[in-house]
C-alpha positions as CSV (number, residue, x, y, z in Angstrom):
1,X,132.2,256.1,128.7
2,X,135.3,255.8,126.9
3,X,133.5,255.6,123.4
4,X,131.5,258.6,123.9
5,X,134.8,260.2,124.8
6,X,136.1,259.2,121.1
7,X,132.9,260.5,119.7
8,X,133.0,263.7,121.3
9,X,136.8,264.1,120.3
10,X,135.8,263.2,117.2
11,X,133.0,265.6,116.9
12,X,134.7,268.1,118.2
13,X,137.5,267.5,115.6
14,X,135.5,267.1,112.9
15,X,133.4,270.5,113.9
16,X,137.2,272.1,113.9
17,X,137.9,270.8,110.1
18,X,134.7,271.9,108.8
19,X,134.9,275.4,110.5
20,X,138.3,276.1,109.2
21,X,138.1,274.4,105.4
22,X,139.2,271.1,104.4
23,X,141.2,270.3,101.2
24,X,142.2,267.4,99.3
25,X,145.2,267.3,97.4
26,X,146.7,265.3,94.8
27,X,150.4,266.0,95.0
28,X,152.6,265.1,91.9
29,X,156.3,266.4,93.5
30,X,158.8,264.7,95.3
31,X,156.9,263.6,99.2
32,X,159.4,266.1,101.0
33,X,157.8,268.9,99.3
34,X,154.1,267.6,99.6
35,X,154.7,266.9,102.9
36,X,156.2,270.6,103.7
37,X,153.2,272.2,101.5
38,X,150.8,270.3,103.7
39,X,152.0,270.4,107.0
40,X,152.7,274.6,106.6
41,X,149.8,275.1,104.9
42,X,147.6,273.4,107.8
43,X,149.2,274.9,110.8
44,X,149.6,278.3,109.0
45,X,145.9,278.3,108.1
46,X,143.9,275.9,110.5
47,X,142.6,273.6,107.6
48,X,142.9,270.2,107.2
49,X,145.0,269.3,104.5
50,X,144.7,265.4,103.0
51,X,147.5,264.8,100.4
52,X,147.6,261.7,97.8
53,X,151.3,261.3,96.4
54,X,151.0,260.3,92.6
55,X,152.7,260.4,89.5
56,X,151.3,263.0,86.9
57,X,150.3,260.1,84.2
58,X,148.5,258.1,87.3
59,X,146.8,261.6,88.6
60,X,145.3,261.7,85.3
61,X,143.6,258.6,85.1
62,X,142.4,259.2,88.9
63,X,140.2,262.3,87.7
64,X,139.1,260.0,84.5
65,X,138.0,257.6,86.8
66,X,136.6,259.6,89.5
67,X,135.0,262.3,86.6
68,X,131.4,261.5,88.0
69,X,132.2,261.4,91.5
70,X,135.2,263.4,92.1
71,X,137.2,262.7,95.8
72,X,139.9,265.4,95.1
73,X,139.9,269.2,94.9
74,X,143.5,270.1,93.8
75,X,146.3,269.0,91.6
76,X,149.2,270.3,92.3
77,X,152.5,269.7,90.5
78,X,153.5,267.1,87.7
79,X,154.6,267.6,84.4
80,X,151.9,270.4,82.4
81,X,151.1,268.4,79.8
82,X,148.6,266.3,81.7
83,X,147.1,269.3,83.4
84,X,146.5,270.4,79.8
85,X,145.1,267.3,79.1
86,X,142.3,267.7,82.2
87,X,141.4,270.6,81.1
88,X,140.5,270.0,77.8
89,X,138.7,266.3,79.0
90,X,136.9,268.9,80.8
91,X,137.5,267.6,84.4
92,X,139.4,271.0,85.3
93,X,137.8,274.3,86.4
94,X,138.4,278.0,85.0
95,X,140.1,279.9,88.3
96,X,141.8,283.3,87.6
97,X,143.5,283.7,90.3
98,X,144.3,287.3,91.7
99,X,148.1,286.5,91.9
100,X,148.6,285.7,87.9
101,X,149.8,289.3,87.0
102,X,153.0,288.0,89.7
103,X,154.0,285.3,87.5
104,X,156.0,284.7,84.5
105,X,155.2,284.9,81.1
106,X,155.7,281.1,81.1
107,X,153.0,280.3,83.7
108,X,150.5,282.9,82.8
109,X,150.6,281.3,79.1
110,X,149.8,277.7,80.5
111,X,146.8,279.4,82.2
112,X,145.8,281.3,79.0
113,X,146.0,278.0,76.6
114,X,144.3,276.2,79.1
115,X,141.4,278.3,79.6
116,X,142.4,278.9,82.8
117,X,141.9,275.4,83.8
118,X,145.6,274.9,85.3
119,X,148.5,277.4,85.6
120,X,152.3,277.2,86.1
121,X,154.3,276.9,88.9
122,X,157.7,275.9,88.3
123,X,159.5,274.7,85.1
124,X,162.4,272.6,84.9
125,X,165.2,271.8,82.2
126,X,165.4,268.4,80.4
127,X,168.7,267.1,79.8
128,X,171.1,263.9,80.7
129,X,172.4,263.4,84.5
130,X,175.7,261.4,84.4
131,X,177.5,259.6,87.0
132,X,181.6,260.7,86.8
133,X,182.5,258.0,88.9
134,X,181.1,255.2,86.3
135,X,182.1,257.3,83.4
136,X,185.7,257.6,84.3
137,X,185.9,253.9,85.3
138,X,184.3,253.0,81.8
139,X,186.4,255.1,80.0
140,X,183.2,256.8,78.3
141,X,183.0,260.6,77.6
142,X,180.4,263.6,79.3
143,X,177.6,263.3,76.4
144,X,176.9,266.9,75.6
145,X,174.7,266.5,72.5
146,X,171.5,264.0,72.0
147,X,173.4,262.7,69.0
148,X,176.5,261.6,72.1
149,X,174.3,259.3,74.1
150,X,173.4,256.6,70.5
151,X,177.5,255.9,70.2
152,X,178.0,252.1,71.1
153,X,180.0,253.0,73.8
154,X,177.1,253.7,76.0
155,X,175.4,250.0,75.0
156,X,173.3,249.5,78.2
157,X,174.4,252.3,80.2
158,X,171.5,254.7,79.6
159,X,168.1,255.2,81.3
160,X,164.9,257.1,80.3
161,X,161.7,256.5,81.8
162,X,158.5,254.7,79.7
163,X,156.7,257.5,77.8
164,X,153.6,255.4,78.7
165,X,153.9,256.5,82.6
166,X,156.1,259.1,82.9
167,X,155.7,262.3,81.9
168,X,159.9,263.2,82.1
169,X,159.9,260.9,78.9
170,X,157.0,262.5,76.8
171,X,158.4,265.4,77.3
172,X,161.5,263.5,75.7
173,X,159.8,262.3,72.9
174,X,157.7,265.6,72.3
175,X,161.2,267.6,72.6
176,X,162.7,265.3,70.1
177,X,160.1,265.7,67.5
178,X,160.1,269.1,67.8
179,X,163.8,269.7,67.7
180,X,164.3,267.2,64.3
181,X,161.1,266.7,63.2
182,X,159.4,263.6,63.7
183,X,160.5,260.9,61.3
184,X,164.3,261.9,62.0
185,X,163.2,262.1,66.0
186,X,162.0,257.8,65.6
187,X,165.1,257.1,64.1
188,X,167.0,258.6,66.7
189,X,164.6,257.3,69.5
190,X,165.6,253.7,67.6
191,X,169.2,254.2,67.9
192,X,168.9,255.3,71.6
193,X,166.6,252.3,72.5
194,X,170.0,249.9,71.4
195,X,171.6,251.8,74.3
196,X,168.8,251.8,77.0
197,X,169.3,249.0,79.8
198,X,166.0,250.0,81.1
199,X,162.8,251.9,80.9
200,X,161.7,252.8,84.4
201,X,157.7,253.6,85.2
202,X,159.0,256.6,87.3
203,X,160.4,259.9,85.8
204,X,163.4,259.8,88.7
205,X,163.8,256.7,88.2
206,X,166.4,257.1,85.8
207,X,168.3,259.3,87.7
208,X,167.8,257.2,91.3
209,X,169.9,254.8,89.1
210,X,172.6,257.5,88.0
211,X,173.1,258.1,91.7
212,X,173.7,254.3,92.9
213,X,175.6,253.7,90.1
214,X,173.3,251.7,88.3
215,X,173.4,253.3,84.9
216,X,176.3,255.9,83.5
217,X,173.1,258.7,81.7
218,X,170.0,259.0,82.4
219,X,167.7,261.3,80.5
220,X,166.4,263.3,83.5
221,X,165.1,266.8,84.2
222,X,168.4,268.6,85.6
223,X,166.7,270.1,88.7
224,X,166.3,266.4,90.3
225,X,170.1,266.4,89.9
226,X,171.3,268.8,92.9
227,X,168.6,267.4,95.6
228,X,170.5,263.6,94.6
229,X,174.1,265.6,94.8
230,X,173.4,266.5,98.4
231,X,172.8,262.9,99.8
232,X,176.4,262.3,98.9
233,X,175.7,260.4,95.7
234,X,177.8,261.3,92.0
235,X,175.8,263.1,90.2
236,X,176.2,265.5,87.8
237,X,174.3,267.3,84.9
238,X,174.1,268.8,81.8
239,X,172.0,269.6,79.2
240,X,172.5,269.4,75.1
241,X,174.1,271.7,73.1
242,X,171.7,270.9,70.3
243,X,168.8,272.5,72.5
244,X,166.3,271.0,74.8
245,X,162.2,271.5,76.3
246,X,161.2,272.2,79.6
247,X,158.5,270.8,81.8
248,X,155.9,273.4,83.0
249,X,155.0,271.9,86.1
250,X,150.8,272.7,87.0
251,X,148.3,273.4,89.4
252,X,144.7,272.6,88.5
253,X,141.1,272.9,90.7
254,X,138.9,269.9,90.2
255,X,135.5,270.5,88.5
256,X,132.9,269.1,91.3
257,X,135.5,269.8,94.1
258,X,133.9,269.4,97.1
259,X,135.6,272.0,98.9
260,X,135.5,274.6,96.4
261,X,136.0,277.6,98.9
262,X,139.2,275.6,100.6
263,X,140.7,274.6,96.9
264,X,140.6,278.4,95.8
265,X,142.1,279.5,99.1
266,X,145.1,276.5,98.9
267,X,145.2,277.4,95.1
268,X,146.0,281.1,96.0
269,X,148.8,280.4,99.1
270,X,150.5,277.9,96.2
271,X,151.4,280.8,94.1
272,X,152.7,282.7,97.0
273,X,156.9,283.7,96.9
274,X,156.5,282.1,100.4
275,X,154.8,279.2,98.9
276,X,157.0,278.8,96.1
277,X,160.3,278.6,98.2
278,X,159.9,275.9,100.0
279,X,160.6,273.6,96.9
280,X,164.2,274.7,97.1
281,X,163.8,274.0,101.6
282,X,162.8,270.1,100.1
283,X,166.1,270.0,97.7
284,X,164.0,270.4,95.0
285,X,165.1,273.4,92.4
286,X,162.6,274.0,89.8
287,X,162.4,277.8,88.5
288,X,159.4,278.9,90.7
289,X,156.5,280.4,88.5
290,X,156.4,283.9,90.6
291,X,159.0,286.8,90.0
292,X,159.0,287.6,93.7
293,X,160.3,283.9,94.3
294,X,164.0,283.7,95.7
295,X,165.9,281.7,93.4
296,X,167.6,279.0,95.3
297,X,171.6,278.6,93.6
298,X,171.0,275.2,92.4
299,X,168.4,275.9,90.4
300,X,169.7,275.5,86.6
301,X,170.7,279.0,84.9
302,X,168.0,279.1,82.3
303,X,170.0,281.8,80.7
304,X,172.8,279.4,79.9
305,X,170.4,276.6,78.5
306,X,169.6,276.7,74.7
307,X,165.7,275.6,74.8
308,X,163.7,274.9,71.5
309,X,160.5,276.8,71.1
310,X,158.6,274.2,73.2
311,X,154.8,274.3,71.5
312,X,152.7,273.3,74.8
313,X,149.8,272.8,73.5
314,X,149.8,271.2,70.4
315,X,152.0,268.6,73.1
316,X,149.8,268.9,75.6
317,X,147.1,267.8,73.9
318,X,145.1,264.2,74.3
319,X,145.4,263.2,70.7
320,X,148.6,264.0,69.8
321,X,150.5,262.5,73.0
322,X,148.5,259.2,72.4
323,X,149.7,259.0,69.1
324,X,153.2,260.1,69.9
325,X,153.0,257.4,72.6
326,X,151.5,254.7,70.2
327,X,153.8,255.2,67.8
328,X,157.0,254.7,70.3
329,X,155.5,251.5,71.2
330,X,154.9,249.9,68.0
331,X,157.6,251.4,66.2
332,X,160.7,251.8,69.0
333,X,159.7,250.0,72.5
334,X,158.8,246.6,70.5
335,X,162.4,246.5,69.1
336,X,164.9,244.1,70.4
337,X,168.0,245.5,72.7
């Protein structure tokens, strides 16, 4: 009796999901904000929501893997460049969604060089977090120019993530090459890799170790720097004088997505002001992608930050960040410390 209870709940359940969508979601932002998304989203709307937490570098080689078979219907977050990437391996779909007019500039040119594969929906600063704490006890300056941070006084006391697995640090590298071109962007890279203590997978990794007073610098995106801040930790940040990239955090629809109808509905609330606002409710303070969006305070004044012309595609490409990536390995991450 009590089994064909179960199967009746379960029936019953399962008759609920299918009647009110179903949607499965690779998340590649902090959990607070996936979890916020999803729970909202499901109680707001009725549909079950199923959310995998994973880097941006290790959603990427999900879809490769599951290209034939695909288990997931949206992407949402992560550094753009690997959204770029899926769309031009062809494992994204073209979506125009009725809200792009409501966006940026920014966001509605990730949709356009992608083919409308993946769009924008918040962007972020790179630039150094520093711990004032360690600095003072060290006796070691605020660095305010990417020159600052290869003086031997910070030997061991800076942190970037591995360009390999994170895509904070390509953004690094692909900033760097930009900004000095990219022989002169190696040889920096060299001199900085004499002062990095370590290379973390994660791209807040560097700046978890900034907090706990693990490391002075880290090489971070400045809006993980406030949500730290707030948990009572030291941490403050800046970003160089000598200008600096920004991440265009993505949102793609899976080609073969099983739950096509669902992904373009969950796709659509995303880009909502609503939507976007609740990044700021999980401490985390991006620029969100539509106008309409309250800005949260501690999101970074992008009026005040000097930013390079940030080419996103020619970076966001497959070819080019494997090379770029190659070439730190053999030429920079091989070197002794």
């Amino acid at each position: 009796m009590q089994k064909f209870g179960v199967a009746l709940a379960f029936a019953l359940f399962s008759g609920a999901a299918a009647a009110q969508g179903q949607v499965n979601v690779i998340c590649s932002v902090q959990a607070e904000w996936c979890n916020m998304l999803s729970t909202v989203y499901a109680r707001t709307t009725g549909a079950k929501v199923n959310v995998v937490m994973k880097g941006s570098g290790e959603a990427l080689a999900q879809l490769i893997a599951e290209k034939d078979n695909p288990k997931t219907d949206v992407w949402f977050g992560g550094t753009g460049d690997p959204h770029l990437q899926a769309a031009e391996q062809g494992l994204t779909l073209e979506y125009k969604s009725a809200s792009l007019p409501q966006l940026h500039e920014w966001a509605q040119q990730q949709a356009r060089q992608s083919g409308y594969k993946t769009v924008g929906i918040y962007s972020g600063p790179l630039g150094f977090a520093y711990n004032p704490e360690l600095l003072a006890k060290k006796k070691l300056a605020v660095p305010r120019t990417w020159a600052d941070l290869t003086k031997p006084d910070y030997k061991g006391e800076v942190q970037v993530a591995n360009p390999a697995s994170s895509g904070t640090a390509y953004t690094m590298i692909a900033t760097l090459v930009q900004l000095m071109g990219e022989d002169k962007a190696f040889e920096y890279l060299k001199s900085l890799h004499r002062n990095v203590g370590n290379y973390p997978r994660s791209g807040t990794g560097p700046i978890k170790a900034v907090a706990r007073g693990e490391t002075a610098v880290s090489i971070s995106f400045v809006h993980d720097g406030p949500g730290e801040k707030m948990q009572g930790f030291p941490v403050e940040t800046i970003t160089p004088a000598d200008g600096t990239g920004a991440e265009i955090g993505s949102m793609s629809i899976i080609k073969g997505a099983r739950n096509l109808d669902a992904a373009k509905k969950f796709y659509d609330w995303a880009l909502t002001p609503a939507a976007q606002e609740m990044a700021a409710a999980a401490k985390q303070f991006q620029l969100p992608s539509n106008k309409a969006a309250k800005v949260d305070p501690q999101v970074p004044d992008f009026k005040k930050i000097k930013f390079i012309n940030y080419d996103y595609a020619k970076y966001g490409a497959s070819a080019e960040r494997r090379r770029l990536i190659a070439r730190w390995e053999k030429e920079v991450n091989s070197l002794p410390r």
